[in-house]
DOROTI-355817 format. One record per atom (N, C-alpha, C, CB): residue in three letters; x, z, y. Coordinates in Angstrom, 1 decimal. Each point is the difference from the previous one (the first is absolute). Glycine has a CB too. Example, Ala and Ser with C-alpha at 12.3 -4.5 7.8 and 13.67 -1.06 7.14 Angstrom:
% DOROTI-355817
{r: ALA, px: 13.2, pz: 7.8, py: -5.7}
{r: ALA, px: -0.9, pz: 0.0, py: 1.2}
{r: ALA, px: 0.9, pz: 0.0, py: 1.2}
{r: ALA, px: -1.9, pz: 1.2, py: -1.2}
{r: SER, px: 1.5, pz: -1.9, py: 2.3}
{r: SER, px: 0.9, pz: 0.0, py: 1.1}
{r: SER, px: -0.8, pz: 0.8, py: 1.1}
{r: SER, px: 1.2, pz: -2.2, py: -0.6}
% end
This chain:
% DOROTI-355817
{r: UNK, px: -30.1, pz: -42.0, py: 25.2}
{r: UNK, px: 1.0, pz: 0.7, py: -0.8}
{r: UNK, px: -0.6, pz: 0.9, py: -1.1}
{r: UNK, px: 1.5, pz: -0.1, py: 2.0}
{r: UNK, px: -2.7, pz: 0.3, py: -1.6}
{r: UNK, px: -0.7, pz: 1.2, py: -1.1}
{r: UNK, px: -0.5, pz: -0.9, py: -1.2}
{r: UNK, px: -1.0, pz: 1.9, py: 2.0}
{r: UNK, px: 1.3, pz: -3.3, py: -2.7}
{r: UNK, px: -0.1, pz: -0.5, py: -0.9}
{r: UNK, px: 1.4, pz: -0.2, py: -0.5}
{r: UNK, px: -2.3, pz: -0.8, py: 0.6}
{r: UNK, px: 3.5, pz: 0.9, py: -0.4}
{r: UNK, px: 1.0, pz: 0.5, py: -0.2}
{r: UNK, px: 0.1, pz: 1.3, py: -1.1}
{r: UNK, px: 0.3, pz: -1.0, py: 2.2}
{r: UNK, px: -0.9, pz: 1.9, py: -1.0}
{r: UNK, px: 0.6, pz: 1.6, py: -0.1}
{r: UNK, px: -1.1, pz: -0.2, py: -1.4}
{r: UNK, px: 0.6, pz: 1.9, py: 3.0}
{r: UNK, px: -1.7, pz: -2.2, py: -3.0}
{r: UNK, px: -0.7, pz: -0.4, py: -0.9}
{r: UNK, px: 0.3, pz: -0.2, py: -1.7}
{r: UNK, px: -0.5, pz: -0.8, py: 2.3}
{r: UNK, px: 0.8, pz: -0.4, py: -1.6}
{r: UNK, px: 1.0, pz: -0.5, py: -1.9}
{r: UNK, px: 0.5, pz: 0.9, py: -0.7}
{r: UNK, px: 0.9, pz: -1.8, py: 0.6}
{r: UNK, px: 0.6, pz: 2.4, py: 0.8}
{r: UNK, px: 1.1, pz: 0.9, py: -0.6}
{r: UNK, px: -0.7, pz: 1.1, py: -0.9}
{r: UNK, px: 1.5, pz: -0.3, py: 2.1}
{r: UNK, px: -2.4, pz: 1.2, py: -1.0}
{r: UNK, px: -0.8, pz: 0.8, py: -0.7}
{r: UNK, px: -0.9, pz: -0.2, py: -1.6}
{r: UNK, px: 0.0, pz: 0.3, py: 2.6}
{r: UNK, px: -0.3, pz: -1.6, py: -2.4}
{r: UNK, px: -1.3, pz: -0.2, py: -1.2}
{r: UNK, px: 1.1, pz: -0.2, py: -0.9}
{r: UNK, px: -2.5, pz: -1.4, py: 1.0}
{r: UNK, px: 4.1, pz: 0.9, py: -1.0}
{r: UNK, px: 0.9, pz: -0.7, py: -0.8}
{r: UNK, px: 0.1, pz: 1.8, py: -0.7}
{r: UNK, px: 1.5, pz: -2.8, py: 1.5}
{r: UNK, px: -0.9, pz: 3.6, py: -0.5}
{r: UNK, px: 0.4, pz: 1.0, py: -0.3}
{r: UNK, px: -1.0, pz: 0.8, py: -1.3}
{r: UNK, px: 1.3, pz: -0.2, py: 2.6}
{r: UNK, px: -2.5, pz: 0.6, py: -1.9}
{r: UNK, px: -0.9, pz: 0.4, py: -1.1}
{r: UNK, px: -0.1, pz: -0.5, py: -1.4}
{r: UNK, px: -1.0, pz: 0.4, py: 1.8}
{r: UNK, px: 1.4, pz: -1.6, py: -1.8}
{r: UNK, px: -0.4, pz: -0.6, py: -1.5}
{r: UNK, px: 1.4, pz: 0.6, py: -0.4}
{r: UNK, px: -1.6, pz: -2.5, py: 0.3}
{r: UNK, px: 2.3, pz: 1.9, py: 0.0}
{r: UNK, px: 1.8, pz: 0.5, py: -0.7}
{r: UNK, px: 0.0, pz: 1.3, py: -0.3}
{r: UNK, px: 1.5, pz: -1.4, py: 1.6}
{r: UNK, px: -1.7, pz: 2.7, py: -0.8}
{r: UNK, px: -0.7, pz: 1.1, py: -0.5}
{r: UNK, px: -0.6, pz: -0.1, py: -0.7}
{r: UNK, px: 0.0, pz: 0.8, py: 1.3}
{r: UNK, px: -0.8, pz: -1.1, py: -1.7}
{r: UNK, px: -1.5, pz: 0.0, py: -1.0}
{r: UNK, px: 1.2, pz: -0.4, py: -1.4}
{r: UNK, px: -2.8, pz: -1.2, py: 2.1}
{r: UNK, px: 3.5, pz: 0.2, py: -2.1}
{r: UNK, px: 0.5, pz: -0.8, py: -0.9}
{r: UNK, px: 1.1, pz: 0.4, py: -0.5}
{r: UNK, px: -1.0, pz: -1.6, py: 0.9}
{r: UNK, px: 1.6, pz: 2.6, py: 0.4}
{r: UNK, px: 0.7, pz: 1.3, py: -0.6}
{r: UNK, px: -0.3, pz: 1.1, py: -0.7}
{r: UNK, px: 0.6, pz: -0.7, py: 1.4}
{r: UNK, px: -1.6, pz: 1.0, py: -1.0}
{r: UNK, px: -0.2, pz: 1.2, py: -0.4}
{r: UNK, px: -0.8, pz: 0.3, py: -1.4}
{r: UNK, px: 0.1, pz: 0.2, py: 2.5}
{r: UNK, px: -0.6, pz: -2.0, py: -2.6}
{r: UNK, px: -0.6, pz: -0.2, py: -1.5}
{r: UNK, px: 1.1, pz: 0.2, py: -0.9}
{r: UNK, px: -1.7, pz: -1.6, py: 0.5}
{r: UNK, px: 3.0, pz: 1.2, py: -0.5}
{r: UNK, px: 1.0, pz: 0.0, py: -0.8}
{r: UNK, px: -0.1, pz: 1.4, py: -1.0}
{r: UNK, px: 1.4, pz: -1.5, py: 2.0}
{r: UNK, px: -1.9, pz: 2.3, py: -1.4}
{r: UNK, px: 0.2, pz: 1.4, py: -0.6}
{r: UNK, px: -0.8, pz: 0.0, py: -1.3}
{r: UNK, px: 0.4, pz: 1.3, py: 2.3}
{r: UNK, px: -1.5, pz: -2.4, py: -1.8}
{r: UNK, px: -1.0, pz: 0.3, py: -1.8}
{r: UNK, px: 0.9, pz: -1.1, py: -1.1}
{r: UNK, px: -3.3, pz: 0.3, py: 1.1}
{r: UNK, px: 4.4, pz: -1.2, py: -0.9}
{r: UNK, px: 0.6, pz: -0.2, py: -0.8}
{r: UNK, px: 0.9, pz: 0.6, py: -0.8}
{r: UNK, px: -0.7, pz: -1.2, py: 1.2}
{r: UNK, px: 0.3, pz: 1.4, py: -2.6}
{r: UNK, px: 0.9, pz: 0.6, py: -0.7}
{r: UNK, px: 1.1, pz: -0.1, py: -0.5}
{r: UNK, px: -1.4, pz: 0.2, py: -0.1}
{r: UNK, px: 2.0, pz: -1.2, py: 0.2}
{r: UNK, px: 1.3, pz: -0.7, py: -0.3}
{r: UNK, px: 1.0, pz: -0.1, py: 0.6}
{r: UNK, px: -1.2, pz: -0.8, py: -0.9}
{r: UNK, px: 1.1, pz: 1.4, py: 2.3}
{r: UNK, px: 0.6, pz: 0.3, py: 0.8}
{r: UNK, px: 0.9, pz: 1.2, py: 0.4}
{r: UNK, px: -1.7, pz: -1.5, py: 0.0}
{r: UNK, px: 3.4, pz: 1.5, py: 0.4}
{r: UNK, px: 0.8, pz: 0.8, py: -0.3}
{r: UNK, px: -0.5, pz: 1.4, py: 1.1}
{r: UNK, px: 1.8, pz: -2.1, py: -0.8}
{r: UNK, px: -1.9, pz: 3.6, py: 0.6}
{r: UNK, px: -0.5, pz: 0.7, py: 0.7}
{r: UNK, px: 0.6, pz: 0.0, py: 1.3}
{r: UNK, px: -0.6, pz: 1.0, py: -1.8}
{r: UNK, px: 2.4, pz: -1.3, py: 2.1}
{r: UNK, px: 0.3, pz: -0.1, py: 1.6}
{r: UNK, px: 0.0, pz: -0.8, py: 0.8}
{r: UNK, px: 1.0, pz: 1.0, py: -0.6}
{r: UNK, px: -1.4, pz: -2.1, py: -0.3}
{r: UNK, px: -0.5, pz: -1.3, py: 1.1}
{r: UNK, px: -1.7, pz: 0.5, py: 0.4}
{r: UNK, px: 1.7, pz: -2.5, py: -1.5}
{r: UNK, px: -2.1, pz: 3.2, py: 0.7}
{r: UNK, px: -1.6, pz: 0.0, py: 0.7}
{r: UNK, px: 0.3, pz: 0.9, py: 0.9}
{r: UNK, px: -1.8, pz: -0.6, py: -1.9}
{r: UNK, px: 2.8, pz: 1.6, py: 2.0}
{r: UNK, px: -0.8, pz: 0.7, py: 1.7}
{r: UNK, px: 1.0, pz: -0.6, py: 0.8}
{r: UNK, px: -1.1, pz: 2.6, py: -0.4}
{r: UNK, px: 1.8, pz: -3.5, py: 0.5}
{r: UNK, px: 0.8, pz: -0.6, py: 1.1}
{r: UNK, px: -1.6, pz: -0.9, py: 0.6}
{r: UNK, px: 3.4, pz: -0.2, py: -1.2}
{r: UNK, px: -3.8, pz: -1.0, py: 0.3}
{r: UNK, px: -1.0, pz: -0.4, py: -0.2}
{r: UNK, px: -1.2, pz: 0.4, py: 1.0}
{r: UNK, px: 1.0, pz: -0.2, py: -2.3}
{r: UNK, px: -1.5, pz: 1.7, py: 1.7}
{r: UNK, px: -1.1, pz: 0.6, py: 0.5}
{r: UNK, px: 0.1, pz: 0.6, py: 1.2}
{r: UNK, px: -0.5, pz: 0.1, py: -1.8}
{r: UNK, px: 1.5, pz: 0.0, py: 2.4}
{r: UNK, px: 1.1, pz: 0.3, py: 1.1}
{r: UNK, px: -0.6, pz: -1.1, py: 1.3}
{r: UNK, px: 2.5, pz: 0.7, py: -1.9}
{r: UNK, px: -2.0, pz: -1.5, py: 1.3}
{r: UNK, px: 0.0, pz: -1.3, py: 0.6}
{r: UNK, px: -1.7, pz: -0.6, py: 0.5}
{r: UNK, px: 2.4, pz: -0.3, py: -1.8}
{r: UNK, px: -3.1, pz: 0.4, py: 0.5}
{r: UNK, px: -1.6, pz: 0.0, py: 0.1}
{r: UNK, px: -0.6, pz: 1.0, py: 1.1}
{r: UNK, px: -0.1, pz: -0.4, py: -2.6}
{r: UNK, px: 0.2, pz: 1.6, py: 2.4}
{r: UNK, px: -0.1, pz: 1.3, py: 1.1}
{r: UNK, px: 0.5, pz: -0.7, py: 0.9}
{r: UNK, px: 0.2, pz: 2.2, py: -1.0}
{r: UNK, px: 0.6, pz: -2.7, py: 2.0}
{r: UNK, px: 0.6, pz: -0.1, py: 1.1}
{r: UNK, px: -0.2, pz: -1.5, py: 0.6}
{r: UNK, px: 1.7, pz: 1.9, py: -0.9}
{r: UNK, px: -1.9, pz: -2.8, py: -0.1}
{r: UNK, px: -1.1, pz: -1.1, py: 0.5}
{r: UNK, px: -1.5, pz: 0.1, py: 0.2}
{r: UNK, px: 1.5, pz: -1.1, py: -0.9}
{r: UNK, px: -2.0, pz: 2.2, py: 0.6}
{r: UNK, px: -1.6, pz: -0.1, py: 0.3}
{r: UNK, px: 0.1, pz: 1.1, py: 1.2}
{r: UNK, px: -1.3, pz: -0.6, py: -2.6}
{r: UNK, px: 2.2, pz: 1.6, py: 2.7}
{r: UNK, px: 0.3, pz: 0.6, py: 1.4}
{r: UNK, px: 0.4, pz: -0.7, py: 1.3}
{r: UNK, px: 0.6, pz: 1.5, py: -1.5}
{r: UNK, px: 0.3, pz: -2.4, py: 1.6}
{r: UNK, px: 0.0, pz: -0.7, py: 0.6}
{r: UNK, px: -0.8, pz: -0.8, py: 0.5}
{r: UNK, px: 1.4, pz: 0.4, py: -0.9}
{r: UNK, px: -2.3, pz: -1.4, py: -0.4}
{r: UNK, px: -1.3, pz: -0.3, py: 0.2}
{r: UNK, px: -0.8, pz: 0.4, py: 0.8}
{r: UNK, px: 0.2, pz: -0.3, py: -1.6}
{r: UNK, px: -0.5, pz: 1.5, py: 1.4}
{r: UNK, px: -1.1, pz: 0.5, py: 0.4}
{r: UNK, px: 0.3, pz: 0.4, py: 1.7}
{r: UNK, px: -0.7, pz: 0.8, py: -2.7}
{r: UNK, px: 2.2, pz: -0.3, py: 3.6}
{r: UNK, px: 0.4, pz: -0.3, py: 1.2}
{r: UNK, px: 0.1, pz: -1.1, py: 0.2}
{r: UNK, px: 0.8, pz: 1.4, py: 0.1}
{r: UNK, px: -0.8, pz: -2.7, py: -0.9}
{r: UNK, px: -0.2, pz: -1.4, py: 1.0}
{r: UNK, px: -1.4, pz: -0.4, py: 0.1}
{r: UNK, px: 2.2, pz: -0.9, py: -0.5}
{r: UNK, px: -2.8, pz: 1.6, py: -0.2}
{r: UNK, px: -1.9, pz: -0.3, py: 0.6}
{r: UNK, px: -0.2, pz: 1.3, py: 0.9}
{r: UNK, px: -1.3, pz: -1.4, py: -2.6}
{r: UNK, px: 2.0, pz: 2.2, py: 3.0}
{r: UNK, px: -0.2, pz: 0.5, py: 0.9}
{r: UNK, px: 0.8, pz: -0.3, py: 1.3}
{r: UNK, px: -0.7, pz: 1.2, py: -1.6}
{r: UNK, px: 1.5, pz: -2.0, py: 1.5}
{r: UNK, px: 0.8, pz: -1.1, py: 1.1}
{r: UNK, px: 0.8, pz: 1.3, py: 0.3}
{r: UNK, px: -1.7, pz: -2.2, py: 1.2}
{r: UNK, px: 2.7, pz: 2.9, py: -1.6}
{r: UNK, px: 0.8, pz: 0.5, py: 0.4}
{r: UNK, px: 1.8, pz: -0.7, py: -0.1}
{r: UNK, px: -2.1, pz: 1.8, py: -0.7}
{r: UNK, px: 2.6, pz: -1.8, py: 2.0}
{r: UNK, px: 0.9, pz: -0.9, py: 0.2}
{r: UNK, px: 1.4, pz: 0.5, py: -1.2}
{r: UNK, px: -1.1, pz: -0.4, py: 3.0}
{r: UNK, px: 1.3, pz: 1.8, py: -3.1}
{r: UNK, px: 0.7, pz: 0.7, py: -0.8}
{r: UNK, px: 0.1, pz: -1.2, py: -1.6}
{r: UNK, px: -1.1, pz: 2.9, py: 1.3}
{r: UNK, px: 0.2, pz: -2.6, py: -1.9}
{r: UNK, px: -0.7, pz: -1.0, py: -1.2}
{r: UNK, px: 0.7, pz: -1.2, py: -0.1}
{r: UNK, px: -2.4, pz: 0.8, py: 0.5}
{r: UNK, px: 2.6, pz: -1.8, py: 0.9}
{r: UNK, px: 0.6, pz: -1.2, py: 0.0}
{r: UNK, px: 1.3, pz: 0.0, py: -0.6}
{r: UNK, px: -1.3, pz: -0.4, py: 1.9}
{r: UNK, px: 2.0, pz: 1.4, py: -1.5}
{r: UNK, px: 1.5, pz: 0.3, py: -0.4}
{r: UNK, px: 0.4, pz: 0.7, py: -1.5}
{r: UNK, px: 0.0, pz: 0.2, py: 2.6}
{r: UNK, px: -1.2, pz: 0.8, py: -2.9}
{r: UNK, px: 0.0, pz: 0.0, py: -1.7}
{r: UNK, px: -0.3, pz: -1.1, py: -0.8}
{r: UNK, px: -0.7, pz: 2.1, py: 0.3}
{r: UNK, px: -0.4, pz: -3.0, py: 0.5}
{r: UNK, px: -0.8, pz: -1.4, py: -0.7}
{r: UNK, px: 1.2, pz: -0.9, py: -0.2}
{r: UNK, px: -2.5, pz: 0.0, py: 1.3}
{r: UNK, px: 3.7, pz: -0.2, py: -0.7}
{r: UNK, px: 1.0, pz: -0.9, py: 0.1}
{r: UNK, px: 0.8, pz: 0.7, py: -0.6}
{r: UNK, px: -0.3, pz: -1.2, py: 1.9}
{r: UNK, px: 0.9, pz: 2.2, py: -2.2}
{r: UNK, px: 0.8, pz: 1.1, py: -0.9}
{r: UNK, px: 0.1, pz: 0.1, py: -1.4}
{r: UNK, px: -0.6, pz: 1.0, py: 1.5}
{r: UNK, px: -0.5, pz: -0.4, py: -1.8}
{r: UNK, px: -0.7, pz: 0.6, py: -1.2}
{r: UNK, px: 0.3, pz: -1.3, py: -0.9}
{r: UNK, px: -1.9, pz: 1.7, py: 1.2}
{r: UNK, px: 0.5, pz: -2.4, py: -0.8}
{r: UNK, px: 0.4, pz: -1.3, py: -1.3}
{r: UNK, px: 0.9, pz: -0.8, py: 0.0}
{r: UNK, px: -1.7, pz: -0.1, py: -0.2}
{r: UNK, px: 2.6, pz: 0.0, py: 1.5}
{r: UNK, px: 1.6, pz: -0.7, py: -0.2}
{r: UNK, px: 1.0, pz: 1.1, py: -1.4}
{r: UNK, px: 0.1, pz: -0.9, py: 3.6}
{r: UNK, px: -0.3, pz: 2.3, py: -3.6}
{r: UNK, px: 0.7, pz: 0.6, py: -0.9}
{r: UNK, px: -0.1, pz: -0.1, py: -0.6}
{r: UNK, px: 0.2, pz: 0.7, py: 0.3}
{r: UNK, px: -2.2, pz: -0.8, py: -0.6}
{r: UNK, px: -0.3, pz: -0.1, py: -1.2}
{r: UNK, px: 0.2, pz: -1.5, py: -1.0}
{r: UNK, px: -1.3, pz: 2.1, py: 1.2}
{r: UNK, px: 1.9, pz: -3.1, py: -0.5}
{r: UNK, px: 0.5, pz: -0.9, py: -0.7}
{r: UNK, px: 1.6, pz: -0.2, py: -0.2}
{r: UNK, px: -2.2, pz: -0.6, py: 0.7}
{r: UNK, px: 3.0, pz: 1.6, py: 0.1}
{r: UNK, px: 1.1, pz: 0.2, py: -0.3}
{r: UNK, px: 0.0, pz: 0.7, py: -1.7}
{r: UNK, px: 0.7, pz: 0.0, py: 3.0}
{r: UNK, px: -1.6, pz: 0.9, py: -3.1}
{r: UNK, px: 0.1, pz: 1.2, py: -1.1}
{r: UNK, px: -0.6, pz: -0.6, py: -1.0}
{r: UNK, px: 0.0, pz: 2.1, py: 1.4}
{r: UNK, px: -0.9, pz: -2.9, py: -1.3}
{r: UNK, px: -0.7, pz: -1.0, py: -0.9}
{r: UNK, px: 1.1, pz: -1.3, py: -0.6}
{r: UNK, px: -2.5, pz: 0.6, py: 1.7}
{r: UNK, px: 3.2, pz: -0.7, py: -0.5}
{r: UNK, px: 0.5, pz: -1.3, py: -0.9}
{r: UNK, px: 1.4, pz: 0.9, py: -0.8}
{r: UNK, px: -0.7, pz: -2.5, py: 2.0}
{r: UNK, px: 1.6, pz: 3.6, py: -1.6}
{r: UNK, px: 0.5, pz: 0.5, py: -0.8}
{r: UNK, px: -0.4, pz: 0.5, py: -1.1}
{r: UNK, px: 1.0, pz: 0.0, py: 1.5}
{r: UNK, px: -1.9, pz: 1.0, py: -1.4}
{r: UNK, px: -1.0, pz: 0.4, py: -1.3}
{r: UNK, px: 0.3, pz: -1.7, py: -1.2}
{r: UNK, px: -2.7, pz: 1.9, py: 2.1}
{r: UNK, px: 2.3, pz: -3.1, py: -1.6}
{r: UNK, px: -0.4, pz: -0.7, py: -1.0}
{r: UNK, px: 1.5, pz: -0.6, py: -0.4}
{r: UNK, px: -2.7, pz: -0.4, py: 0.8}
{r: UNK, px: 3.5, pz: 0.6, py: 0.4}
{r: UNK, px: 1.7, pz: -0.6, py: -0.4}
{r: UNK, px: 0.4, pz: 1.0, py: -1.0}
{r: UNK, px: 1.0, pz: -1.1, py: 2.4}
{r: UNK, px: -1.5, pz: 2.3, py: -2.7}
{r: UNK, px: 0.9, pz: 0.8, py: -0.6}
{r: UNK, px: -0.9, pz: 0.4, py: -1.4}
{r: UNK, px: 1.4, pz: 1.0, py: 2.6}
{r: UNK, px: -2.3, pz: -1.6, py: -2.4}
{r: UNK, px: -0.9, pz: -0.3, py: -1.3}
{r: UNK, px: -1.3, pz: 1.6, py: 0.0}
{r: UNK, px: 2.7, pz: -1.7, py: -1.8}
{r: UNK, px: -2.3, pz: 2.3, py: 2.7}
{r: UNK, px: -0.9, pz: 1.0, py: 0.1}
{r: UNK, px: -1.7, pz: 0.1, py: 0.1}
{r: UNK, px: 2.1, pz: 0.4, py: 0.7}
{r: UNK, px: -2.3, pz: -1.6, py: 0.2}
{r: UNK, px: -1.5, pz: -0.1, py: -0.1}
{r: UNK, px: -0.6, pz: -1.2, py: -1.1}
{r: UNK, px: 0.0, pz: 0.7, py: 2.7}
{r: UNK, px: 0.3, pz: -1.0, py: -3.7}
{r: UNK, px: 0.4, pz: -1.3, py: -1.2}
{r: UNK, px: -0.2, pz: -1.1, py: 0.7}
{r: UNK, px: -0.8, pz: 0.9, py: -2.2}
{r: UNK, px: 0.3, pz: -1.7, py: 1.2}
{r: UNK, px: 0.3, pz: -1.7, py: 0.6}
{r: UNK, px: -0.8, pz: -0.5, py: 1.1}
{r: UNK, px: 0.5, pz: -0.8, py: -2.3}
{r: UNK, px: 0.1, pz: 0.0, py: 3.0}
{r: UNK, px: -0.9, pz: 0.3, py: 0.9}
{r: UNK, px: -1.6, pz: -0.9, py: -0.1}
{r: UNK, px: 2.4, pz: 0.8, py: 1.3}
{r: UNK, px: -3.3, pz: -0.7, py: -0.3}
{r: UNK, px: -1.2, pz: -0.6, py: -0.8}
{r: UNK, px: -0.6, pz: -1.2, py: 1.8}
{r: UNK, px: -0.9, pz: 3.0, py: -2.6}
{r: UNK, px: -0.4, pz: -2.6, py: 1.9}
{r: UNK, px: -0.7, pz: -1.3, py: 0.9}
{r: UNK, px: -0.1, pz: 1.3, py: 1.3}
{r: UNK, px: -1.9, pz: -2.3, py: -2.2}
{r: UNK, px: 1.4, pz: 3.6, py: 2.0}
{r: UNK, px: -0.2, pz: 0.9, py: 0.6}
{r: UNK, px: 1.0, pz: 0.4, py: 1.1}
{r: UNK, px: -1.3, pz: 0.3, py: -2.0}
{r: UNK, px: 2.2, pz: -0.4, py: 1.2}
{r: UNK, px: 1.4, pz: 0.7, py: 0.6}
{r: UNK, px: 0.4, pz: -1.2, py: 1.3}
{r: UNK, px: 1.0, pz: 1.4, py: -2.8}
{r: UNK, px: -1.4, pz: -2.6, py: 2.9}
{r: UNK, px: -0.1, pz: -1.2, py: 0.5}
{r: UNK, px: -0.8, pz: 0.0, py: 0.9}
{r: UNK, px: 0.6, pz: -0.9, py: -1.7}
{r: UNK, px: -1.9, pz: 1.3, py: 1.7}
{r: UNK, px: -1.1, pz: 0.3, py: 1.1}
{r: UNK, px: 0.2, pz: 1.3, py: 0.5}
{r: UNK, px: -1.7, pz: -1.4, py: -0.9}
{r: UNK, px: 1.9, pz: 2.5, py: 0.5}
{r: UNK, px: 0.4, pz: 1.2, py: 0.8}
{r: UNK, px: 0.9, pz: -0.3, py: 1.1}
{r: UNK, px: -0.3, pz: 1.5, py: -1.9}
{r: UNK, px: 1.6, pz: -2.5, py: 1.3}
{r: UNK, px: 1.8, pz: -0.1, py: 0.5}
{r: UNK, px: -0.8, pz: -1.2, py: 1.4}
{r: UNK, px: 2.5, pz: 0.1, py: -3.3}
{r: UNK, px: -3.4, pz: -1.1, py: 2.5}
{r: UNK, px: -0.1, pz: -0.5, py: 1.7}
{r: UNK, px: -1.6, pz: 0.5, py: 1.1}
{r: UNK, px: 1.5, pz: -2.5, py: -1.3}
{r: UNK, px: -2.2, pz: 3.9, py: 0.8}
{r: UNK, px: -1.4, pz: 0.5, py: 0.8}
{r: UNK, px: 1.0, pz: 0.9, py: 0.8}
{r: UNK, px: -2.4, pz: 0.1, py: -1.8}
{r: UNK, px: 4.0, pz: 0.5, py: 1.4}
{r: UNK, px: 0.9, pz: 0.4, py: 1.0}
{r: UNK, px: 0.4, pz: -0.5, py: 0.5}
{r: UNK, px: 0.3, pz: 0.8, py: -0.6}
{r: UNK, px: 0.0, pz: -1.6, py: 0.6}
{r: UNK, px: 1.2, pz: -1.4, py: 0.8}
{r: UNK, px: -1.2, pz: -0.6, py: 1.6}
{r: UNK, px: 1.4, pz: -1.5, py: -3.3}
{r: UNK, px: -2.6, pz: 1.5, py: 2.6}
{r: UNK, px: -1.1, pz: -0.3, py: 1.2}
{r: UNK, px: -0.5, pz: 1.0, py: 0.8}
{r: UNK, px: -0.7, pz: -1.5, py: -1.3}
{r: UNK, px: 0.6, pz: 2.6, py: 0.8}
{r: UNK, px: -0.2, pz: 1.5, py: 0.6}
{r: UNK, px: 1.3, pz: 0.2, py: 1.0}
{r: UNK, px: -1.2, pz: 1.2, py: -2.4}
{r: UNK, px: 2.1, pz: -1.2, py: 1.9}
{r: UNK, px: 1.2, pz: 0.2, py: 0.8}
{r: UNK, px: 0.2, pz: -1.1, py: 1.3}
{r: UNK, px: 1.1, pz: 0.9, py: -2.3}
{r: UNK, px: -1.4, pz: -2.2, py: 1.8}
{r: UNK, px: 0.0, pz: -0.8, py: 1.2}
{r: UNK, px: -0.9, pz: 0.0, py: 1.0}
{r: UNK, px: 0.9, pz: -1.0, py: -1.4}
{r: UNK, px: -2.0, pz: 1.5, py: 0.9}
{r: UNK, px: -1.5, pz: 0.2, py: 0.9}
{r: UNK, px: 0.3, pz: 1.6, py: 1.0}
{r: UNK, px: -2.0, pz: -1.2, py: -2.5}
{r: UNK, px: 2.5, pz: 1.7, py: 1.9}
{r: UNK, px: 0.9, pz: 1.4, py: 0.7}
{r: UNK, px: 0.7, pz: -0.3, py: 1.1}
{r: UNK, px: 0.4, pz: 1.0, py: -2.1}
{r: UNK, px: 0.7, pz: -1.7, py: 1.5}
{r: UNK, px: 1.1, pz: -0.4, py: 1.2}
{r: UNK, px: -0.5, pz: -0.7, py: 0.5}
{r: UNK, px: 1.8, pz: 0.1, py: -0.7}
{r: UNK, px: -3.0, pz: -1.4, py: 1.0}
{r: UNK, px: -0.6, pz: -0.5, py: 0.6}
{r: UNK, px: -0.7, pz: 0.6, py: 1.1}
{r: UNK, px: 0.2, pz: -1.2, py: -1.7}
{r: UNK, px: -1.0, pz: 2.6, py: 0.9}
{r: UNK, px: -1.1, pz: 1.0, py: 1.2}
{r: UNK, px: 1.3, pz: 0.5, py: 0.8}
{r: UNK, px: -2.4, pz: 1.2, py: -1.5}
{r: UNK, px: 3.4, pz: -0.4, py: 1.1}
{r: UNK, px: 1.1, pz: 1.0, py: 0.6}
{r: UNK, px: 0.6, pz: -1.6, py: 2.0}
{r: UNK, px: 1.3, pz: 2.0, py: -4.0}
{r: UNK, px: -0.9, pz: -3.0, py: 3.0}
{r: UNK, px: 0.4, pz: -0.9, py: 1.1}
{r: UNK, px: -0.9, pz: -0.4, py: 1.3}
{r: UNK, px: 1.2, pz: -0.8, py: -2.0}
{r: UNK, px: -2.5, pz: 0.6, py: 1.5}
{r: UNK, px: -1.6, pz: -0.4, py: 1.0}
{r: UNK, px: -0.4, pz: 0.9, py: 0.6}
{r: UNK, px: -0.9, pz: -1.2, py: -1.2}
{r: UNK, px: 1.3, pz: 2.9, py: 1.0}
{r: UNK, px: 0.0, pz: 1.3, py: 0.4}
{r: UNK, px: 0.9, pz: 0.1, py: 1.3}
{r: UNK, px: -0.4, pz: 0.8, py: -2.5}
{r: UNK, px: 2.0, pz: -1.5, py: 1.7}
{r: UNK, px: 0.9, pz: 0.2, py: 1.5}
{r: UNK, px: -0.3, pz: -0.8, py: 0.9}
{r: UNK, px: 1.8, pz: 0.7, py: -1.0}
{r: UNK, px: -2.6, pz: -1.8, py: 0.1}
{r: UNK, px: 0.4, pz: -1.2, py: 1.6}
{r: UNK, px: -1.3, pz: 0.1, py: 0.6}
{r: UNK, px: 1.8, pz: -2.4, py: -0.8}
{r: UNK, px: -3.2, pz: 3.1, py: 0.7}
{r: UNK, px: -1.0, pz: -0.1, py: 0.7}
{r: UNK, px: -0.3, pz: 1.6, py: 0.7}
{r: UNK, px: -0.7, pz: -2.2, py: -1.5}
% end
């Protein structure tokens, strides 16, 4: 399971990272970057409790980036984060796998 917790973790840090770059983009509206950077902070926190195997973590790891693709895909329905891109497409599915790799550790947690 610890190539699991693995992924989630290594997924999470990059998405942080890829978050939190957003901020040197200039063209970018100022209230979408700290929802954004918000978001970056709290995936590399996370991160950093699932390489410490803290069971807590499992349940933010399955959380966090499920919202954060609820808020992502309205952001782009409502035209707030602009069109959407190749990026916005790999962040929307490094969540979708994080989250499933989550609910995957949380489920192998209860049944063992």
């Amino acid at each position: 399971m610890s190539r699991v917790r693995y992924l989630a973790a290594g997924l999470l840090c990059l998405t942080g990272v890829i978050h939190l770059a957003r901020l040197g983009i200039p063209e970018s509206g100022a209230a979408s970057d700290v929802v954004v950077s918000l978001f970056g902070v709290a995936y590399l926190v996370i991160a950093g409790f699932l390489f410490r195997d803290s069971r807590p973590a499992y349940y933010f790891g399955a959380i966090v980036p499920l919202l954060g693709v609820c808020v992502g895909a309205v952001g782009a329905w409502l035209g707030m984060l602009g069109s959407p891109t190749i990026w916005m497409a790999c962040l929307l599915t490094f969540d979708l796998v994080i989250a499933v790799s989550c609910i995957f550790l949380i489920r192998w947690q209860r049944s063992a």
